[in-house]
N, C-alpha and C positions, 0 to 999 in steps of 0.2 A: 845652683838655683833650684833644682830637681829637691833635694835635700830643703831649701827654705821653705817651697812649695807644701810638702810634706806638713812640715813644723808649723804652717800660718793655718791648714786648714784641722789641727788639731789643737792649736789654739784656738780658733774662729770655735770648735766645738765647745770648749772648757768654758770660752768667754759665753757665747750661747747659754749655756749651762749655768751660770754664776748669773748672767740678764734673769732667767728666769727665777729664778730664786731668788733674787730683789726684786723682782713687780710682783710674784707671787702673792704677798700679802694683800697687795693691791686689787686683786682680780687680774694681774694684766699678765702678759707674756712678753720676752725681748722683742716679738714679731710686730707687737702691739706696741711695746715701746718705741719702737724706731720709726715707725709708723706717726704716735705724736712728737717725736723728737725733729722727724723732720718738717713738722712744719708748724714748729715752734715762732719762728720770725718770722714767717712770711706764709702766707694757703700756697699750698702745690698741686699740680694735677699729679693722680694717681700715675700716669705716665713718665711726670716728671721723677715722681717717686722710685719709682719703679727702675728708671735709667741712671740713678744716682747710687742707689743699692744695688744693680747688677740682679735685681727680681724680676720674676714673672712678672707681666702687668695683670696679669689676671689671679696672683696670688697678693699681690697689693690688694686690689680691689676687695676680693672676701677681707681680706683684714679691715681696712679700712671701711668698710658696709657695716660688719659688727660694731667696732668703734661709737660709729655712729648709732648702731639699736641702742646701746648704751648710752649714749649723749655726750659721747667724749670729743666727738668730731662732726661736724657739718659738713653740708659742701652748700658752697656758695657759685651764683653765676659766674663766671668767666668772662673777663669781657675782651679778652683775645681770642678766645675760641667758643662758639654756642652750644656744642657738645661737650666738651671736655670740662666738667665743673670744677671748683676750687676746694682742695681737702682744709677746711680751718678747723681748730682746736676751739672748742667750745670752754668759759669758765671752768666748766668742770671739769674738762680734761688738762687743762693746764695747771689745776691743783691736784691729781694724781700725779701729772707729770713732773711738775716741782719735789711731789716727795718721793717721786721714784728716784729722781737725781740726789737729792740728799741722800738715800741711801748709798747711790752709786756711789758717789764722793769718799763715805765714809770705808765702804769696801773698798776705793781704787787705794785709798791714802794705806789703806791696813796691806792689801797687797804689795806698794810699793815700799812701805818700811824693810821688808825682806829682801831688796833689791839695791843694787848699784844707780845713784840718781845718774850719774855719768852716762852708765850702759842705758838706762833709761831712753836717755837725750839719743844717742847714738843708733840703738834701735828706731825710735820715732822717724830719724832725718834718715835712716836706708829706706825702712820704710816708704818713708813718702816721696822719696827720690825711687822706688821700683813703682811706685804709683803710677807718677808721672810719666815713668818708660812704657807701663803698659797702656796706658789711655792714652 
C-alpha cells in the first residue's frame, strides 16, 4: 500500500501537469478546472467543494473568487444556508469548460491507446474500491 501511495501521488502530479497543459490555451489551470467541473450539474458551496477534493477551503475559495473576476462562475443565494453562497458556472464558463473537456477526451483517448483497456478497467475498480476504504 506504502508502494501504491508513492505511485498515486506521482501520478496525481503527471496528471496535474497534463490538466494544465490542456486548460492552458484556455487561460485556465487544472486548479481552475476542477473548480468548474465540479459544479457542472449542480452550484456547490465552496465548502462542499473543498470536502469533495480533499482542499483547503480557503484555497477553493481564492480559486473560485478569480473564476468569478473573470465571469466564469457566480455565486448565487443559498437557500439552505444565508452565509454560505452557491458556486454556479456562468454561460461562459461552461463554454470554456466544454472545450477544456474535448480536449481532455482527446488526450485521455491518445493516453489510453498505449495502455491495456483490461488493466484499465482493473485499475479504475482498485481504485475505487481503496476510495471507498478510505472515506
Amino acid at each position: 500500500m506504502s508502494r501504491l501511495a508513492v505511485l498515486v501521488f506521482q501520478l496525481e502530479g503527471l496528471l496535474a501537469a497534463a490538466g494544465d497543459d490542456i486548460a492552458a490555451p484556455l487561460g485556465q489551470s487544472t486548479a481552475r478546472w476542477r473548480i468548474m467541473a465540479a459544479v457542472e450539474r449542480e452550484p456547490r458551496t465552496v465548502a462542499q467543494i473543498a470536502r469533495d477534493w480533499r482542499f483547503a477551503r480557503q484555497s477553493v475559495q481564492r480559486v473560485a473568487d478569480a473564476l468569478e473576476a473573470d465571469g466564469l462562475v457566480t455565486y448565487a443565494d443559498n437557500p439552505s444556508h444565508r452565509r454560505a453562497k452557491l458556486v454556479r458556472l456562468t454561460p461562459a464558463g461552461r463554454r470554456v469548460l466544454q472545450r477544456i473537456q474535448k480536449q481532455q477526451i482527446a488526450w485521455a483517448n491518445e493516453t489510453a491507446a498505449a495502455l491495456d483497456a483490461r488493466d484499465l478497467e482493473r485499475a479504475n475498480d482498485l481504485l475505487t474500491r481503496i476510495l471507498a476504504t478510505l472515506t
